[in-house]
matplotlib code that plots the C-alpha trace (Angstrom):
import matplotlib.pyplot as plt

x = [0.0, 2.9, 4.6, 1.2, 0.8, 4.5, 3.8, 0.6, 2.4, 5.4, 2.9, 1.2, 4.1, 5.3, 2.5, 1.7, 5.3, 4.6, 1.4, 3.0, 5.9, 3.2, 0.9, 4.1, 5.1, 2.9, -0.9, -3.2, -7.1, -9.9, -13.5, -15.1, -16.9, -20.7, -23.3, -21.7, -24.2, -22.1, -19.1, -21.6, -23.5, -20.3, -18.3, -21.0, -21.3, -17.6, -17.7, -20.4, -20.1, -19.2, -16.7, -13.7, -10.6, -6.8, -5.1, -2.0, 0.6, 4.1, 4.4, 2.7, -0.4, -0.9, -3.5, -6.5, -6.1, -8.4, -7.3, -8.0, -7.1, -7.8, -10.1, -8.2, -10.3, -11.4, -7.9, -10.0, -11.9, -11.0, -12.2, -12.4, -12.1, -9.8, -7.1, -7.8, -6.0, -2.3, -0.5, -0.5, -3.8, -7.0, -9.4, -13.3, -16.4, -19.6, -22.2, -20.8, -18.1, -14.5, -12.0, -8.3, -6.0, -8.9, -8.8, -12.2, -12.3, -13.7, -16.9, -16.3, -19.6, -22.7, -21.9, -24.0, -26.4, -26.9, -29.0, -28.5, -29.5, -28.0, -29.7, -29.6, -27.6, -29.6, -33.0, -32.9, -34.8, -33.6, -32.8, -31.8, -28.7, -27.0, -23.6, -21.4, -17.3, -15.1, -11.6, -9.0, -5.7, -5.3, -7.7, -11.1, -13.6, -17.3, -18.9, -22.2, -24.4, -27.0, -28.8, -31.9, -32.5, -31.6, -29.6, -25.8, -23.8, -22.9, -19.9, -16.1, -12.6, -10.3, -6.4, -4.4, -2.2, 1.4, 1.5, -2.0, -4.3, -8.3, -10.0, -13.8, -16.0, -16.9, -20.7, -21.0, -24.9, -24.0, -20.2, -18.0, -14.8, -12.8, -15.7, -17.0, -13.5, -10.7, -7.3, -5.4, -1.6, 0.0, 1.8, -1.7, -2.6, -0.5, -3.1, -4.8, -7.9, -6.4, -8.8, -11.8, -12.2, -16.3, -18.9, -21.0, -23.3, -20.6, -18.7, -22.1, -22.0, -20.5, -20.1, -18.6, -15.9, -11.9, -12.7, -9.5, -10.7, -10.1]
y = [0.0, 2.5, 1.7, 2.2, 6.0, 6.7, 5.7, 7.8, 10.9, 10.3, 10.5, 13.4, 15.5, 14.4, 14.8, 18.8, 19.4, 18.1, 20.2, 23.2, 23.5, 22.4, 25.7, 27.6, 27.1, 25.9, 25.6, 27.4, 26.4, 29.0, 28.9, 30.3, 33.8, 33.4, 36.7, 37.4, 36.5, 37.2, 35.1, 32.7, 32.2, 32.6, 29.6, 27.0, 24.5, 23.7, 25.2, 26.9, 29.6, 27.9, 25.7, 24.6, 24.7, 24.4, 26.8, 25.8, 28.5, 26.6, 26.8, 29.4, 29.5, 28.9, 28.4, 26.8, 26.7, 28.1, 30.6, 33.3, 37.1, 40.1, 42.2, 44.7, 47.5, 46.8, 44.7, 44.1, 41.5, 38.1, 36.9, 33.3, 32.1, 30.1, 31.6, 31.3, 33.7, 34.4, 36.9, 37.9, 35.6, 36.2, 34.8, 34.6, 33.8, 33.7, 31.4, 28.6, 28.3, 29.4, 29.6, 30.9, 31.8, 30.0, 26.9, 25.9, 24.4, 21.0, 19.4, 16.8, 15.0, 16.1, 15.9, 13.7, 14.8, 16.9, 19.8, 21.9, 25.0, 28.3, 31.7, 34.7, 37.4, 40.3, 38.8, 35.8, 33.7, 30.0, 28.9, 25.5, 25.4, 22.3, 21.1, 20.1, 18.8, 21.0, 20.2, 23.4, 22.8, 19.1, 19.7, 18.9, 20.4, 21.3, 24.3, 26.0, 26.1, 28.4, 25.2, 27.5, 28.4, 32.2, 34.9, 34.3, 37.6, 39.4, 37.8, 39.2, 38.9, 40.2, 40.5, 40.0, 42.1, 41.9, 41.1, 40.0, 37.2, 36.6, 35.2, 33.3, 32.3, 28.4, 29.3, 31.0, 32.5, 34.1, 35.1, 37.5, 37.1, 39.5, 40.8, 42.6, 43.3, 43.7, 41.7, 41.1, 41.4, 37.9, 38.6, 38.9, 35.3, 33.3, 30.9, 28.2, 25.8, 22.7, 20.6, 20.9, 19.6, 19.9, 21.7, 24.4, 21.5, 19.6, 16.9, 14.7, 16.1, 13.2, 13.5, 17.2, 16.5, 15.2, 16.1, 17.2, 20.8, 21.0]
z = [0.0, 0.6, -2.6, -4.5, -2.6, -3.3, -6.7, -6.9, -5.4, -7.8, -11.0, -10.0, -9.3, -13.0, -14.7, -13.0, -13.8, -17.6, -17.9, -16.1, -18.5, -21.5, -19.9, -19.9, -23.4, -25.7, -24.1, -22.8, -21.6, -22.5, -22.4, -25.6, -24.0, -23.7, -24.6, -28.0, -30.3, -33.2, -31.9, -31.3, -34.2, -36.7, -34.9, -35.0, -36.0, -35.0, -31.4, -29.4, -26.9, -23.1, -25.3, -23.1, -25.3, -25.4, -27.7, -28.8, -29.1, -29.4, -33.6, -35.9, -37.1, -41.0, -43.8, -42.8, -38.8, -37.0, -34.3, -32.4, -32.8, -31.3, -33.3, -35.4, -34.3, -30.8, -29.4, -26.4, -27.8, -29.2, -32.5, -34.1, -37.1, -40.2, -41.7, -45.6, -47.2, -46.8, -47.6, -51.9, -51.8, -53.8, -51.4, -53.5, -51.1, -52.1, -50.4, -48.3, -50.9, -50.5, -53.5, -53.0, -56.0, -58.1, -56.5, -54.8, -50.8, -51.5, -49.9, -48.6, -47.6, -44.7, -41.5, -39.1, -38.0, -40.8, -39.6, -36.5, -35.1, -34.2, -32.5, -35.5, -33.8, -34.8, -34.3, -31.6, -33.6, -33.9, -37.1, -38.9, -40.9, -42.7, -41.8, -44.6, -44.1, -46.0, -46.7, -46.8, -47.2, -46.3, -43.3, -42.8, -40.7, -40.5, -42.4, -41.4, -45.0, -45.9, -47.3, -48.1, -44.4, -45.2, -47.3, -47.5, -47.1, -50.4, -52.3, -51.9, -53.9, -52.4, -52.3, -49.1, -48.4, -46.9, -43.3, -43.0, -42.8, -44.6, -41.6, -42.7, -40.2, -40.4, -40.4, -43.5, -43.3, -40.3, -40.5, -38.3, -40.0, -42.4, -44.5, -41.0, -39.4, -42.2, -42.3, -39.5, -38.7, -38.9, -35.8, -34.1, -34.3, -31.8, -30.9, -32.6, -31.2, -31.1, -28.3, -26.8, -23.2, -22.6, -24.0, -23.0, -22.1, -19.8, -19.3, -20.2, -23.0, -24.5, -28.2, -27.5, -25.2, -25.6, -29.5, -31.7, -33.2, -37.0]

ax = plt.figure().add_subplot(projection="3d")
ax.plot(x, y, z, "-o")
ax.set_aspect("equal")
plt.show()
């Protein structure tokens, strides 16, 4: 029984070393703010609002990440959302569809369950969206589809200019991303979502927690 406590005692202290060094250099836990309706609605349907994360800060962030940046006009406040244009990029978005330098994001199939629902941020009402797996850059993660459930946002081309990054939103009927804020400085973006612990909904949350963020 003393062996097994020593041995208990031993692992501890190793593994709060490990994640105090991890915290210290490359991690960092953070729970998605709640009351932004905007933030809210333009992360789904890949994260919600409550969201337990780790960001992971030890390498750069590059194309088709998705991180977090202070908003270029109010610093203050922290903005999600995938880096899809580079600098010298021509970044075209119109609908759920993303293009860069001509080449087209592929879709990849629906996700499952393919509908879910997300509060409008200017109205309140909740609406139904469809979820669709987009691949960018070798990645693949969920997309938030108009899918007939409401007006996309007008279509943009536009050229990235040095020392930036085009930021799009992963919902794309109900975006906060570039379009809304402008480019942001490369050096900005320290952060990506690389983990989410729990939901918003907790740890019974079940098919939301201990899930890699793409």
């Amino acid at each position: 029984m003393q062996k097994l406590l020593k041995f208990l005692l031993w692992t501890a202290l190793i593994v709060g070393v490990l994640i105090g060094l991890l915290r210290a250099t490359a991690i960092r836990w953070w729970r998605i703010p709640e009351g932004d309706p905007y933030l809210e609605a333009s992360i789904a349907p890949t994260l919600r609002g409550g969201d337990l994360v780790i960001l992971w800060r030890a390498t750069k962030p590059k194309f088709g990440d998705l991180v977090t940046c202070p908003e270029p006009k109010a610093p203050d406040r922290m903005v999600i959302g995938r880096i899809i244009g580079d600098p010298g990029d021509q970044v075209h978005i119109e609908g759920a569809r993303v293009s860069v330098n001509g080449r087209a994001a592929e879709t990849e199939h629906s996700c499952h369950p393919r509908v879910f629902k997300v509060q409008h941020p200017s109205t309140g009402a909740e609406i139904e969206q469809f979820c669709d797996v987009e691949a960018v850059a070798g990645v693949s993660h969920m997309r938030g589809s108009p899918g007939g459930h409401g007006v996309p946002p007008s279509p943009v081309d536009q050229k990235v200019e040095a020392g930036k990054f085009f930021l799009v939103s992963d919902n794309r009927l109900l975006p906060y991303d570039s379009r809304d804020f402008g480019l942001v400085d490369v050096d900005s973006c320290k952060e990506m979502v690389a983990f989410r612990l729990v939901s918003a909904a907790g740890f019974m949350d079940a098919a939301a927690r201990f899930t890699v963020i793409r």
